[in-house]
C-alpha atoms as a printed R data frame, in Angstrom:
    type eleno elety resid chain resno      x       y       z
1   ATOM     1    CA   UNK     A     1 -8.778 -19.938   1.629
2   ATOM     2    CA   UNK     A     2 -5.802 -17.720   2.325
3   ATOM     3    CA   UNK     A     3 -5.136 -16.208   6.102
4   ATOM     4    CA   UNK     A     4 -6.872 -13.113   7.037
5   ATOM     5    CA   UNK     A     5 -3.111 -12.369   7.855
6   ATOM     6    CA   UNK     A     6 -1.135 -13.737   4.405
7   ATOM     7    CA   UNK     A     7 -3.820 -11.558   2.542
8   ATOM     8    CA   UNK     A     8 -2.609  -8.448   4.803
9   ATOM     9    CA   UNK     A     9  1.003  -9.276   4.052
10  ATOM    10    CA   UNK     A    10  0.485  -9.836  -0.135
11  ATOM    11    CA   UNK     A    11 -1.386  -6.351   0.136
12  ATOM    12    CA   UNK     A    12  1.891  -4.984   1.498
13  ATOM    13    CA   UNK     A    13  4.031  -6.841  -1.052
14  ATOM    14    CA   UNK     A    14  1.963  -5.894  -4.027
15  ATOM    15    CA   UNK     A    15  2.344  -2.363  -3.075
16  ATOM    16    CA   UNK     A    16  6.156  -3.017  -2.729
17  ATOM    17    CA   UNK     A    17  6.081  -4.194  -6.328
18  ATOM    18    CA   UNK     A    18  4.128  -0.888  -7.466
19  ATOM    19    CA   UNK     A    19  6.239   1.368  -5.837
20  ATOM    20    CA   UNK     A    20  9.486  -1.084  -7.706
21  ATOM    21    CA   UNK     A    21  7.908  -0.310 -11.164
22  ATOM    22    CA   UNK     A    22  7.527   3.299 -10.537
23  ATOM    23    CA   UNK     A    23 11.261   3.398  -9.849
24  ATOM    24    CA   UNK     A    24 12.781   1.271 -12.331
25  ATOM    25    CA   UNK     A    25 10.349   2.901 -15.154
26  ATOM    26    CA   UNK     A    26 12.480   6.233 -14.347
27  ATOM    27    CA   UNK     A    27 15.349   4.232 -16.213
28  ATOM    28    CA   UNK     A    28 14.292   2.163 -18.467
29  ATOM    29    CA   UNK     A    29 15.469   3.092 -21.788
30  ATOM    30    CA   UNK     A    30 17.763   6.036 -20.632
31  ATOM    31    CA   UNK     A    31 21.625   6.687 -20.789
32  ATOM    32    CA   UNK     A    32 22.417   5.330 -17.406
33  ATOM    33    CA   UNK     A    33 25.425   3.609 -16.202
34  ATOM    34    CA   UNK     A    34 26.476   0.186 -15.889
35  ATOM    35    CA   UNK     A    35 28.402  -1.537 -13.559
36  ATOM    36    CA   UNK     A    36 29.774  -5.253 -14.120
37  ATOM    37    CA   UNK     A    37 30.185  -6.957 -11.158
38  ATOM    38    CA   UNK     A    38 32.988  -9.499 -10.361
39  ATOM    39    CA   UNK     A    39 30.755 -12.284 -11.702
40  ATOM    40    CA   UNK     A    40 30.167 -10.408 -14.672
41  ATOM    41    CA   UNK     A    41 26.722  -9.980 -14.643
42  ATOM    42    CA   UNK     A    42 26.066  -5.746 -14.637
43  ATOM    43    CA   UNK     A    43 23.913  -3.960 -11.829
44  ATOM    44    CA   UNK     A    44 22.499  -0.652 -12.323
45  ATOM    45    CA   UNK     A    45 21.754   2.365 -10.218
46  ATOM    46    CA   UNK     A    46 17.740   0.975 -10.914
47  ATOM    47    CA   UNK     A    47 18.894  -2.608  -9.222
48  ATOM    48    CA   UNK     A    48 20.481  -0.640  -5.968
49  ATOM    49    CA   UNK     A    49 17.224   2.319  -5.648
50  ATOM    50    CA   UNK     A    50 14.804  -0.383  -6.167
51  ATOM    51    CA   UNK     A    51 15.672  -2.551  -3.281
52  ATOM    52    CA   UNK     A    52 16.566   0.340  -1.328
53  ATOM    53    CA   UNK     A    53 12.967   1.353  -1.882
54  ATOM    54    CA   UNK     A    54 11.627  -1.871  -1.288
55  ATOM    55    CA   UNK     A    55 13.655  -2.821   2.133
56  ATOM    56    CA   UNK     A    56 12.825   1.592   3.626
57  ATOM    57    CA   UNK     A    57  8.792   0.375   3.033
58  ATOM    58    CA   UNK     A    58  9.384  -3.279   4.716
59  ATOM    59    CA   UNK     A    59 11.339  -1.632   7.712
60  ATOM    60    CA   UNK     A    60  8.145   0.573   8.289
61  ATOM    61    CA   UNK     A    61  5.737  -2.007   7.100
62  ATOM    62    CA   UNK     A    62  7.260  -5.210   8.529
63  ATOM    63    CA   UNK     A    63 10.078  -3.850  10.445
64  ATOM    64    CA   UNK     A    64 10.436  -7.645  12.523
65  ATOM    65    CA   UNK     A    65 10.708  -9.317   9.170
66  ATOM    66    CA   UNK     A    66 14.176 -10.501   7.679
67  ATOM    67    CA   UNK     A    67 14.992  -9.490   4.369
68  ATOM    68    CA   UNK     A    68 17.424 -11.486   1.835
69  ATOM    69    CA   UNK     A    69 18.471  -9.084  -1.386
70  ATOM    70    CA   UNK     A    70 20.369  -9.470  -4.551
71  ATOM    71    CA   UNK     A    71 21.939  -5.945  -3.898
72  ATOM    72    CA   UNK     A    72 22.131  -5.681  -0.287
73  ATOM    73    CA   UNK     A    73 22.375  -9.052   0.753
74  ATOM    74    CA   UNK     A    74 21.087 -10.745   4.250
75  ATOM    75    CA   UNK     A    75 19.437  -8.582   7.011
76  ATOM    76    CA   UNK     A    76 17.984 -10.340  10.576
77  ATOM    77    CA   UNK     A    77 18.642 -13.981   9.023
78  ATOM    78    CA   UNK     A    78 16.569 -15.295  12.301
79  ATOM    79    CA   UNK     A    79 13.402 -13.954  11.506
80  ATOM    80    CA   UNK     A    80 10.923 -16.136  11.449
81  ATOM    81    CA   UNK     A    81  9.448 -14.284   8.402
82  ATOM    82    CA   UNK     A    82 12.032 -13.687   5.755
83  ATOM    83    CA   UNK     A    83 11.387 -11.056   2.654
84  ATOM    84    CA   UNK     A    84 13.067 -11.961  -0.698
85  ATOM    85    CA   UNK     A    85 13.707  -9.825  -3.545
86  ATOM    86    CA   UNK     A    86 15.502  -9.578  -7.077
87  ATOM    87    CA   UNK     A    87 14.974  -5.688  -7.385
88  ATOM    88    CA   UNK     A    88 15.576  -6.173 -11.410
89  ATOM    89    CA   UNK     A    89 15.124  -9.814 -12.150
90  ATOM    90    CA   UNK     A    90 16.575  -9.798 -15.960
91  ATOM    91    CA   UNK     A    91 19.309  -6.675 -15.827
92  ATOM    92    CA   UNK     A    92 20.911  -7.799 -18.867
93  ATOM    93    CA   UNK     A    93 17.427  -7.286 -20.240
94  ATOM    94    CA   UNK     A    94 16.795  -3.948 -18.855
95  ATOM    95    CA   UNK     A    95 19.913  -2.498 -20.027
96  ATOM    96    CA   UNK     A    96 19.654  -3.157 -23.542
97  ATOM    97    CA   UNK     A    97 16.339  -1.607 -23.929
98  ATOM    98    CA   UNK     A    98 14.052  -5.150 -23.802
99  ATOM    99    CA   UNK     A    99 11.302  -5.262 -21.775
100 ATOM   100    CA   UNK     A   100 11.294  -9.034 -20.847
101 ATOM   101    CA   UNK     A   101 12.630  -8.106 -16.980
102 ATOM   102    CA   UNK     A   102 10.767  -7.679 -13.380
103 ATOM   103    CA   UNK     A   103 10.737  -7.644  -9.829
104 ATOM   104    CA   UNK     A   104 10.820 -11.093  -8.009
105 ATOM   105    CA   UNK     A   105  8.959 -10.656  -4.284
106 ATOM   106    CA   UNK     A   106  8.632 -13.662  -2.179
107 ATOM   107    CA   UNK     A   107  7.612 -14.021   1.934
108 ATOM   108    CA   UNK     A   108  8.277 -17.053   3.598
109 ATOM   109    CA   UNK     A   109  7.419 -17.745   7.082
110 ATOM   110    CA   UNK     A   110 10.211 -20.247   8.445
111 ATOM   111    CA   UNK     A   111  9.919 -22.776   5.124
112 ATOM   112    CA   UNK     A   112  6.618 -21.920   4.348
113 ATOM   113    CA   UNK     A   113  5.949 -19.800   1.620
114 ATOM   114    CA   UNK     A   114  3.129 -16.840   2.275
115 ATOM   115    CA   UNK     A   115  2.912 -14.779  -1.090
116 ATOM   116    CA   UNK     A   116  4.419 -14.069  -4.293
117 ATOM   117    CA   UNK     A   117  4.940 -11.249  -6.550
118 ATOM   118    CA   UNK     A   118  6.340 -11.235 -10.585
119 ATOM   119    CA   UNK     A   119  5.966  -7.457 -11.588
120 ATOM   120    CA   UNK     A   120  6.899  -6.943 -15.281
121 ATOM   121    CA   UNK     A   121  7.865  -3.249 -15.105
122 ATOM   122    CA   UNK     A   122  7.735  -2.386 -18.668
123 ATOM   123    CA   UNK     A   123  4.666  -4.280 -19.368
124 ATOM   124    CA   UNK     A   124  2.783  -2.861 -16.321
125 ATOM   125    CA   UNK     A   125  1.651  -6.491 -15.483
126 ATOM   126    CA   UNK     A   126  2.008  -9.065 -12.827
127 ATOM   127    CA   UNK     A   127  1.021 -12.231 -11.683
128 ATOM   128    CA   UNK     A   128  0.795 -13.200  -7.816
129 ATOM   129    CA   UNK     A   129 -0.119 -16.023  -5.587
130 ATOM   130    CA   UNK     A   130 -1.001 -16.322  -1.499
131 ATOM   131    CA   UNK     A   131 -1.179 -19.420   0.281
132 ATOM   132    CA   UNK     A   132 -4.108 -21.292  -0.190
133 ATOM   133    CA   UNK     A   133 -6.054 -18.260  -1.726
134 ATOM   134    CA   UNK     A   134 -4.912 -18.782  -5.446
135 ATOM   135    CA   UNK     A   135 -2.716 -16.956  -8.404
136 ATOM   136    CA   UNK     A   136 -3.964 -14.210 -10.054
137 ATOM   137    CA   UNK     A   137 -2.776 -12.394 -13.450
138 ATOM   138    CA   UNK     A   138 -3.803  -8.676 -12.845
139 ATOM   139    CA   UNK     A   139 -6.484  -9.251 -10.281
140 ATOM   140    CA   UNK     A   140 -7.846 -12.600 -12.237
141 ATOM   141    CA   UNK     A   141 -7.497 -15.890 -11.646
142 ATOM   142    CA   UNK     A   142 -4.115 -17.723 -13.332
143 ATOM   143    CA   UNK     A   143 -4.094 -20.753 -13.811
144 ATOM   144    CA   UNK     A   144 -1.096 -22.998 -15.982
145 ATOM   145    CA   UNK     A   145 -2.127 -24.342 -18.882
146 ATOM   146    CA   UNK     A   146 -3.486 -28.168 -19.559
147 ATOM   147    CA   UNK     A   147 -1.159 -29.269 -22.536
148 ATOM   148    CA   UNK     A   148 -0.176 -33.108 -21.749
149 ATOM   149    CA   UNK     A   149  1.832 -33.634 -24.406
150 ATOM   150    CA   UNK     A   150  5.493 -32.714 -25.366
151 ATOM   151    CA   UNK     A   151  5.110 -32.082 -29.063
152 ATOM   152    CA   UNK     A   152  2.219 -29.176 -28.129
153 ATOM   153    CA   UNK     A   153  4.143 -27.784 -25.629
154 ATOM   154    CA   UNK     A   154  5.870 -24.057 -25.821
155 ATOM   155    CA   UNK     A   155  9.553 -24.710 -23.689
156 ATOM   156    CA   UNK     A   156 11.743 -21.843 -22.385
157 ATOM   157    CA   UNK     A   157 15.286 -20.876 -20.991
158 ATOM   158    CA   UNK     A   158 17.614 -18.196 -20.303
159 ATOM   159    CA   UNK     A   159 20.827 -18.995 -22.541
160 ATOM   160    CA   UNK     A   160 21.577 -22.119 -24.518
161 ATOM   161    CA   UNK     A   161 25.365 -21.458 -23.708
162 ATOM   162    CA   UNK     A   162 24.808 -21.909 -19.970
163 ATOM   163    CA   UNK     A   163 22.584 -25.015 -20.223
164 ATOM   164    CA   UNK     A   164 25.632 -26.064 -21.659
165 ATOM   165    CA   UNK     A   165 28.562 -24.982 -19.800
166 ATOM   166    CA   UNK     A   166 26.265 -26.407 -16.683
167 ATOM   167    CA   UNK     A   167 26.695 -29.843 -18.291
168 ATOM   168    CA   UNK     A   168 22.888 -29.974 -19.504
169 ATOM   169    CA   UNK     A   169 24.039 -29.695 -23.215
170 ATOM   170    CA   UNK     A   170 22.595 -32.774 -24.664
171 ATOM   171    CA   UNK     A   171 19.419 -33.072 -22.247
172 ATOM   172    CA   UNK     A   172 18.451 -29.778 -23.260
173 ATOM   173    CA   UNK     A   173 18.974 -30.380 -27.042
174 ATOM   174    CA   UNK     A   174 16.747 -33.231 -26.715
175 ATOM   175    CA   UNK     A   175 13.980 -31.882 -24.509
176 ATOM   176    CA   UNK     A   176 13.859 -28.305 -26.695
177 ATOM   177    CA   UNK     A   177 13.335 -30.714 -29.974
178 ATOM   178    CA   UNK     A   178 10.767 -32.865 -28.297
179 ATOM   179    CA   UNK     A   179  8.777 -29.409 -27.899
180 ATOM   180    CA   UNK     A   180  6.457 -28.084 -30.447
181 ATOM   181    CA   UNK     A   181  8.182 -24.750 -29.846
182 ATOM   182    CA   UNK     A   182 11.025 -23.346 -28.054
183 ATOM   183    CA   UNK     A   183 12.310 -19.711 -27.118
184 ATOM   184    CA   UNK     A   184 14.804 -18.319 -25.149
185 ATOM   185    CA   UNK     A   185 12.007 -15.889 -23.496
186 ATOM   186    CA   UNK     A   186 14.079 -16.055 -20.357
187 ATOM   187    CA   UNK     A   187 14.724 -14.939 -16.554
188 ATOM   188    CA   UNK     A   188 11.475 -14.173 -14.505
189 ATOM   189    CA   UNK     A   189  9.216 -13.594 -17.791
190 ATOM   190    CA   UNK     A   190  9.564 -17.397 -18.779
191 ATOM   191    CA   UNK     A   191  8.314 -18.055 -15.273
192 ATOM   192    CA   UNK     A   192  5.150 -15.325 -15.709
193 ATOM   193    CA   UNK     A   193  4.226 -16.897 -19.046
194 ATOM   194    CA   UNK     A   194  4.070 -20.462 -16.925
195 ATOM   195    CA   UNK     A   195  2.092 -19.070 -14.341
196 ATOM   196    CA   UNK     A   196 -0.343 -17.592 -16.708
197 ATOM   197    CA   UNK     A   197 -1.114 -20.587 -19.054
198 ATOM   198    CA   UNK     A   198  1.183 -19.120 -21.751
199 ATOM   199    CA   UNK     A   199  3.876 -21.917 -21.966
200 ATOM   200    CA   UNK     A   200  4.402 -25.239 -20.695
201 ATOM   201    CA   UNK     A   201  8.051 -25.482 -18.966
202 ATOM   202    CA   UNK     A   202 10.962 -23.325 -17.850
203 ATOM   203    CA   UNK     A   203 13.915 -24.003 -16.923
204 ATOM   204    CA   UNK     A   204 17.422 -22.340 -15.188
205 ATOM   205    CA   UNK     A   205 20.235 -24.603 -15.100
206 ATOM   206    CA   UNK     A   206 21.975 -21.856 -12.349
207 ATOM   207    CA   UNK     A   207 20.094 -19.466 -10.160
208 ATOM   208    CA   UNK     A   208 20.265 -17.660  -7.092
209 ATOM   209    CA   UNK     A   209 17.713 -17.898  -3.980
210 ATOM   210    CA   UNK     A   210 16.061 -14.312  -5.144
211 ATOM   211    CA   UNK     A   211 16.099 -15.194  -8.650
212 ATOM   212    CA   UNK     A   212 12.941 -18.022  -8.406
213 ATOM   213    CA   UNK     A   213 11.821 -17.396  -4.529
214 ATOM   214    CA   UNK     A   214  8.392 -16.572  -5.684
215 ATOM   215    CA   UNK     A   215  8.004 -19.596  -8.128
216 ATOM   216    CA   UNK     A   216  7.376 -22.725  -5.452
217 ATOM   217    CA   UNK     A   217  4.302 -20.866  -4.113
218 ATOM   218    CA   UNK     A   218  2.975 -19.127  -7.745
219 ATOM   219    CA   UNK     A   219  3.241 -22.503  -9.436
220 ATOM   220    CA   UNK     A   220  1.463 -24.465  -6.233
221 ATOM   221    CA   UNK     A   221 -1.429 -21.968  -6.722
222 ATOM   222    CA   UNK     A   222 -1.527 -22.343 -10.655
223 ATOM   223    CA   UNK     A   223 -1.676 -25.541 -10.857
224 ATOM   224    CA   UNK     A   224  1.533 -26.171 -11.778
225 ATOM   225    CA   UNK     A   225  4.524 -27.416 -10.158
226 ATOM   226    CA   UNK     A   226  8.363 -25.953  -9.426
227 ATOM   227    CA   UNK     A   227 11.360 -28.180  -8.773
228 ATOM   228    CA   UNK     A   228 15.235 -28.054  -8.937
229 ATOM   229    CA   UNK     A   229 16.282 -29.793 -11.509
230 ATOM   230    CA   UNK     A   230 17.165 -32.502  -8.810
231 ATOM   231    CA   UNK     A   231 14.165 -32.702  -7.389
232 ATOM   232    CA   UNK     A   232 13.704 -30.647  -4.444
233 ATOM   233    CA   UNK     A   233 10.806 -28.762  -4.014
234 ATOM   234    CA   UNK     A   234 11.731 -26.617  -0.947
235 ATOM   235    CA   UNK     A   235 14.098 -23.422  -0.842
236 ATOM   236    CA   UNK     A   236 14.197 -23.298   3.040
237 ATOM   237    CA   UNK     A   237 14.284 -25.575   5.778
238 ATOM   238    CA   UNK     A   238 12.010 -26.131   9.030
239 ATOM   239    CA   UNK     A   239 13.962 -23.144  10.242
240 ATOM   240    CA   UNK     A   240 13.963 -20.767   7.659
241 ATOM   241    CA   UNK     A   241 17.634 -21.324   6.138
242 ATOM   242    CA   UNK     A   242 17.713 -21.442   2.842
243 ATOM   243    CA   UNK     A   243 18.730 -25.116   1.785
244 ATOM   244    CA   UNK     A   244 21.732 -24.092  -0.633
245 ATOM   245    CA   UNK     A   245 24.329 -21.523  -0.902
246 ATOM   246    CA   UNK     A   246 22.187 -18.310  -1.809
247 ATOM   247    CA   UNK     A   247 24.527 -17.182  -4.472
248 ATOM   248    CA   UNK     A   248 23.986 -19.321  -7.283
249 ATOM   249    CA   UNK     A   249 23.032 -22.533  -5.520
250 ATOM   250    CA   UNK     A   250 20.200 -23.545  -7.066
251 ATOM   251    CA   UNK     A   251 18.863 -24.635 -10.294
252 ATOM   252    CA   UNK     A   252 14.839 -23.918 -11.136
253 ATOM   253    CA   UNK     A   253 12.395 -26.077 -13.315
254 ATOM   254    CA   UNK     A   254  8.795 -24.800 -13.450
255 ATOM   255    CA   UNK     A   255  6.305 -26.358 -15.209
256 ATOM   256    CA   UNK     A   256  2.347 -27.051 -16.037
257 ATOM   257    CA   UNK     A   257  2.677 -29.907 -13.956
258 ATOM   258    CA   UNK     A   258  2.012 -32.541 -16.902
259 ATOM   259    CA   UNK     A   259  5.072 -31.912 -18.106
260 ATOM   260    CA   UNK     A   260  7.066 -31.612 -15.168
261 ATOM   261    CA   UNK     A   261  8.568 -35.607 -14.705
262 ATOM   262    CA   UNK     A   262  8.886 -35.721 -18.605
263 ATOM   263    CA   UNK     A   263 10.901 -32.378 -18.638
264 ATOM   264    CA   UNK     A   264 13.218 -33.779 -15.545
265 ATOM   265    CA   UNK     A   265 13.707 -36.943 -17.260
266 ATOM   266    CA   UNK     A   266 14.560 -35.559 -20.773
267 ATOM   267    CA   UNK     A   267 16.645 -33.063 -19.393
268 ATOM   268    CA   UNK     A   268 18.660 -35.793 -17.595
269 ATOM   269    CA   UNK     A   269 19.402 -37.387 -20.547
């Protein structure tokens, strides 16, 4: 059973994720502008509003808390809680019109993770998990799904192209063709559809801290299981620092759990 005090704090981070979709449903699917930023990847004027919105209620809600941000990067690093959010998880998405994107929310207290958020905007959906009191896909209970073999399972990714300019080429190739299906149903979506019994693996061969925060915790609760692709199972240390470079440090596997050490070892090659 979840703390009396983790429930308190997913209430307030559920409501942060409500108050995200409101914004970024303002413009979705309308002439706005886009920005590309030096990495290439585009940010809109939904990305920047939506954490703005999200870090004004924290500093009222929360206001001891730290809070690490796609858009607005680190604030109070030494917190012993920590906020993280991806504002627009999936902006490549969201700009051409698909409605595959969401809002990543994550709390961790020092290296422990207290609650999770996926919000799919567009969909008006989400699935979320607290510590020790379960996942839940729109109030009811989520759960991964119980396929133990490969050749049943449904495996997803972001872009082939990256797998393979990340040096995964020929691990993926093999572990999407060991799969009864595969899709590129990628970014934070791929990681709902785990979480909800929908599909079997996931998989990011680059990723940044905000970009799978949430996943360690909503798999745990699912049933499931989240890795790097190396291994690791933790994004922050005993004293709340994150355990690689923010920006593009990590890499993300999530699976049912089953499949998780067949993935990894496939993937390797």
């Amino acid at each position: 059973m979840a703390a009396p005090e983790y429930q308190e704090l997913l209430k307030i981070a559920l409501k942060t994720a409500e108050l995200a979709q409101e914004n970024i449903l303002k413009y979705f699917q309308t002439d706005i502008g886009v920005e590309w930023k030096a990495d290439k990847t585009p940010v809109t004027i939904a990305d920047k509003s939506t954490e703005e919105i999200a870090r004004n209620f924290w500093s009222k809600e929360t206001p001891d808390f730290g809070v690490i941000g796609e858009e607005f990067g680190i604030e109070s690093p030494n917190a012993e809680y920590q906020w993280v959010i991806d504002p627009i998880d999936g902006t490549k998405s969201f700009v051409h019109g698909v409605p595959l994107f969401g809002t990543l929310i994550a709390l961790y207290k020092r290296n422990i993770p207290v609650c999770s958020v996926i919000r799919i905007p567009a969909m008006n959906t989400a699935v979320w998990a607290v510590n020790g009191g379960g996942a839940f896909l729109d109030g009811r209970p989520a759960h991964c799904s119980k396929v133990a073999q490969m050749n049943d399972a449904l495996v997803l990714s972001g872009t082939v192209n990256t797998m393979e300019t990340k040096g995964f080429g020929e691990g993926f190739t093999k572990l999407r063709k060991s799969a009864r299906l595969y899709r590129g149903w990628g970014d934070c979506y791929g990681y709902y559809l785990v979480a909800a019994g929908r599909a079997e693996v996931m998989l990011d061969p680059v990723v940044s801290l905000w970009d799978i925060a949430p996943f360690p915790l909503l798999m745990q609760e699912a049933g499931g299981k989240f890795s790097t692709i190396d291994g690791k199972t933790e994004l922050f240390d005993a004293n709340g620092q994150p355990t690689a470079p923010i920006y593009e440090g990590f890499t993300s596997i999530a699976s049912n759990g089953l499949l998780h050490d067949e993935s990894l070892s496939l993937l390797k090659g």
